[in-house]
Every structure is written in structure tokens, then in C-alpha cells.
C-alpha positions as CSV (number, residue, x, y, z in Angstrom):
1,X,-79.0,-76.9,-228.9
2,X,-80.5,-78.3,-226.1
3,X,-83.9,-77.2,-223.9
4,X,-82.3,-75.3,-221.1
5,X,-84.0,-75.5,-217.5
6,X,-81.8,-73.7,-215.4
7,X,-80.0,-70.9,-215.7
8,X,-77.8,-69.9,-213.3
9,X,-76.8,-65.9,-213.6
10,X,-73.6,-65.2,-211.4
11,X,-74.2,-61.3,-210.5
12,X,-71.9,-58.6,-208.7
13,X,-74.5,-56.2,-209.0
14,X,-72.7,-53.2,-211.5
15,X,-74.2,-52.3,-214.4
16,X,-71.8,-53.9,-216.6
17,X,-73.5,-57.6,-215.3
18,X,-77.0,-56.2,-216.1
19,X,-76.2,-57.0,-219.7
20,X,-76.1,-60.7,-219.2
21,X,-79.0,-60.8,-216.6
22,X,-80.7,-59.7,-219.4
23,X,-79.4,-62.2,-221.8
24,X,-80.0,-64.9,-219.6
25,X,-83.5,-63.7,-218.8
26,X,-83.8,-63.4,-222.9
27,X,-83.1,-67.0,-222.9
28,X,-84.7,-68.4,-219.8
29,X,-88.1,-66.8,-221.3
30,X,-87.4,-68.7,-224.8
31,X,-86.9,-71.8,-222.9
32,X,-89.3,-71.4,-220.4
33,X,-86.6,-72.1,-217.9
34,X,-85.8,-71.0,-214.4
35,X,-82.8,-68.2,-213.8
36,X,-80.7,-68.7,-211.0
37,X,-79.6,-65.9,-208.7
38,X,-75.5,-65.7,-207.7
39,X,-74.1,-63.9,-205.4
40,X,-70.9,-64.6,-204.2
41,X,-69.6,-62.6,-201.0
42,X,-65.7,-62.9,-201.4
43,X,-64.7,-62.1,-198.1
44,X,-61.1,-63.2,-198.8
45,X,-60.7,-60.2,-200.4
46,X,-61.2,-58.5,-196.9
47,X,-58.8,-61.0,-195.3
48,X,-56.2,-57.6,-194.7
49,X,-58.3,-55.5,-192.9
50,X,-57.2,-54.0,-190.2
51,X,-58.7,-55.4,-186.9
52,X,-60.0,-52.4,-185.4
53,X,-62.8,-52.1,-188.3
54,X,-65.9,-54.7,-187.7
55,X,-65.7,-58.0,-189.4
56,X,-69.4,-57.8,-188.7
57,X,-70.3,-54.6,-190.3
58,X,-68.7,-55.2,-193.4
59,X,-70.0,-59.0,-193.8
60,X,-73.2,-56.9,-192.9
61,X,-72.3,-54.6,-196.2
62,X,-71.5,-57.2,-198.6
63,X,-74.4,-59.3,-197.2
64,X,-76.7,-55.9,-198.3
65,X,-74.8,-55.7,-201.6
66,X,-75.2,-59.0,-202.7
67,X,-79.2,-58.8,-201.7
68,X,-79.6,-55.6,-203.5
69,X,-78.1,-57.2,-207.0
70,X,-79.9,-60.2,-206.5
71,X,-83.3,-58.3,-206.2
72,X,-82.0,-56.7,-209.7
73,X,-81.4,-60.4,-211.4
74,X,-85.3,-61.1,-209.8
75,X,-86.4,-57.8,-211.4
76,X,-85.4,-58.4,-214.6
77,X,-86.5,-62.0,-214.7
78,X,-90.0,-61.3,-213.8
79,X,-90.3,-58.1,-216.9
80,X,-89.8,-61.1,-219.0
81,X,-91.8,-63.4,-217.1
82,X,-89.2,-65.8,-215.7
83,X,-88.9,-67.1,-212.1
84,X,-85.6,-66.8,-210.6
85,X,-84.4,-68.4,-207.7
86,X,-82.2,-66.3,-205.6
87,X,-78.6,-67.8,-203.8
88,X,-76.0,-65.6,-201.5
89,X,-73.2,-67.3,-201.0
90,X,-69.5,-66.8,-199.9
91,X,-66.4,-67.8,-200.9
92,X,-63.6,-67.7,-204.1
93,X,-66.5,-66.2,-206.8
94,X,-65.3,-69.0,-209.9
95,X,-65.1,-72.2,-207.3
96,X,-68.6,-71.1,-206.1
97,X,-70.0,-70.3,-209.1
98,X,-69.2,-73.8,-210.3
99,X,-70.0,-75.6,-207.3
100,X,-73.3,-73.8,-207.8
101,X,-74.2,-74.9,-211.2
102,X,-73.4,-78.3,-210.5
103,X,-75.3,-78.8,-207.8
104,X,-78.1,-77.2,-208.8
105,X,-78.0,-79.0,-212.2
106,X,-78.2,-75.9,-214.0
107,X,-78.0,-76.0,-217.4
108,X,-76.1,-73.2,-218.4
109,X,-74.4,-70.2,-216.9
110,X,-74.6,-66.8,-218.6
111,X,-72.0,-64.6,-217.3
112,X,-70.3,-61.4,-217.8
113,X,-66.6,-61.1,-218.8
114,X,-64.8,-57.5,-219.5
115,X,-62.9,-57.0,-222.4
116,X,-59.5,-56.6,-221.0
117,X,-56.7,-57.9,-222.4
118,X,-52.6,-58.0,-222.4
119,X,-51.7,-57.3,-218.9
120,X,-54.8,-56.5,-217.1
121,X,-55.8,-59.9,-217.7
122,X,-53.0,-61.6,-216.6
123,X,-52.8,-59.4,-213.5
124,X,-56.5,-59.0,-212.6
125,X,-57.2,-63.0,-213.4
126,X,-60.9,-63.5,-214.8
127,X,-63.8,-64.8,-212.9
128,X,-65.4,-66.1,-216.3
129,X,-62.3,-67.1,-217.2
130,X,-62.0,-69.8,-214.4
131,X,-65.4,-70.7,-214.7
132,X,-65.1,-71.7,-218.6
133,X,-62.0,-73.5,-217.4
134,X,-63.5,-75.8,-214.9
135,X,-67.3,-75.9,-215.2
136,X,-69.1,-79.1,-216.7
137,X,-71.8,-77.1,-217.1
138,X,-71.8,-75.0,-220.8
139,X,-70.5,-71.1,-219.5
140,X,-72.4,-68.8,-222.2
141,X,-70.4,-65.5,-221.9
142,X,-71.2,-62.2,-222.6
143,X,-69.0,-59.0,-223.5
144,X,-70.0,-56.3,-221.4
145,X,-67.3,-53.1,-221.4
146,X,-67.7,-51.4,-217.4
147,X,-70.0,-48.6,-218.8
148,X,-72.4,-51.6,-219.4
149,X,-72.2,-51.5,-223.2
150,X,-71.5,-54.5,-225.0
């Protein structure tokens, strides 16, 4: 195994992630490496809102969300005595996330994937899924069920 640097930690800020921030901060502490803050706004997902709500108040809301789960990802790294560098971005959350680690040479990415299977997978598609598909970068994953537990 190599000596990781970087590690970037895609978060959507629910409990379930806070299993891998942890692993990751585990890991960047071992190292001695730097973690990596993600947060992806997909506003795509908002593309059929009606148009009498406010664009701008819900950007304004995911904007919010995204800094309140990053502040969690910096929170954890520093009890284990790890910088983190903190990123929102927006867009399609497995393009980003990969875009992300590539450009930021990052080393790894720890990331969260649910234990679904049979037709919830197929149906609800994977995040981690598409990012061990198409990143360069080694995708560590961890098993997280929605209560958090692994």
C-alpha cells in the first residue's frame, strides 16, 4: 500500500456518511495526510420545480446544507488531528466527485455506499457505484446502512 496524501471524503451530510468521514479521518491521521471536503449541490435534482418557488432560496438551502456537512467532515478531522480542506461544488454528485479527485490529485476517496440491493439499486443508481466505475483515483468504500451502522 502506498503513502496516501490526500484524501478526498465526498459528504451529503446524514449520519450514514459520518461513518466514512471517520474512516477517512482514521486513515488520513495514520498517514499524516490531508482530508478533502465534498460537497456536491445537485441542483438537477431541482430542475422540476415549480417556477413560482425561488431558485434562489433553495440554491440558498442546499448552499447551507452542504456548509453545515462540511463543517462536520472539518470537525471530525481535527478530533484526530487532521487538516481538511473544505470544497462546495455543484453538479451530477459521481462526475464531480471524480473531477474532484483528479484534479486535486488526491489519493484516495473514502466514500459511503448503502447496502441496497436487487431493485433498489438498479432503480436508485449508486453514487459510489459510478465513482468506482470511472475514477483513476483508488475509491475505498465503506458500508454504512441509513441508521449509520455499518
Amino acid at each position: 500500500m502506498g503513502r496516501y496524501e490526500r484524501i478526498l471524503v465526498p459528504t451529503d451530510g446524514s449520519e450514514a456518511t459520518r461513518e466514512a468521514v471517520e474512516h477517512a479521518a482514521d486513515l488520513a491521521a495514520e498517514h499524516d495526510a490531508t482530508i478533502h471536503a465534498l460537497y456536491v449541490v445537485n441542483s438537477a435534482s431541482f430542475a422540476g420545480l415549480p417556477m413560482d418557488s425561488s431558485w434562489e432560496n433553495v440554491s440558498a438551502m442546499l448552499n447551507e446544507e452542504g456548509s453545515t456537512a462540511l463543517d462536520e467532515v472539518a470537525a471530525i478531522a481535527d478530533e484526530h488531528g487532521v487538516d481538511a480542506e473544505r470544497e462546495l461544488a455543484d453538479g451530477n454528485p459521481a462526475r464531480e466527485i471524480v473531477r474532484y479527485a483528479e484534479d486535486a490529485d488526491c489519493d484516495l476517496v473514502v466514500m459511503g455506499t448503502h447496502g441496497r440491493g436487487g431493485i433498489d439499486r438498479l432503480l436508485l443508481g449508486s453514487v459510489a457505484e459510478k465513482v468506482v466505475r470511472s475514477s483513476s483515483v483508488p475509491v475505498l468504500t465503506v458500508r454504512v446502512d441509513d441508521d449509520g451502522e455499518t
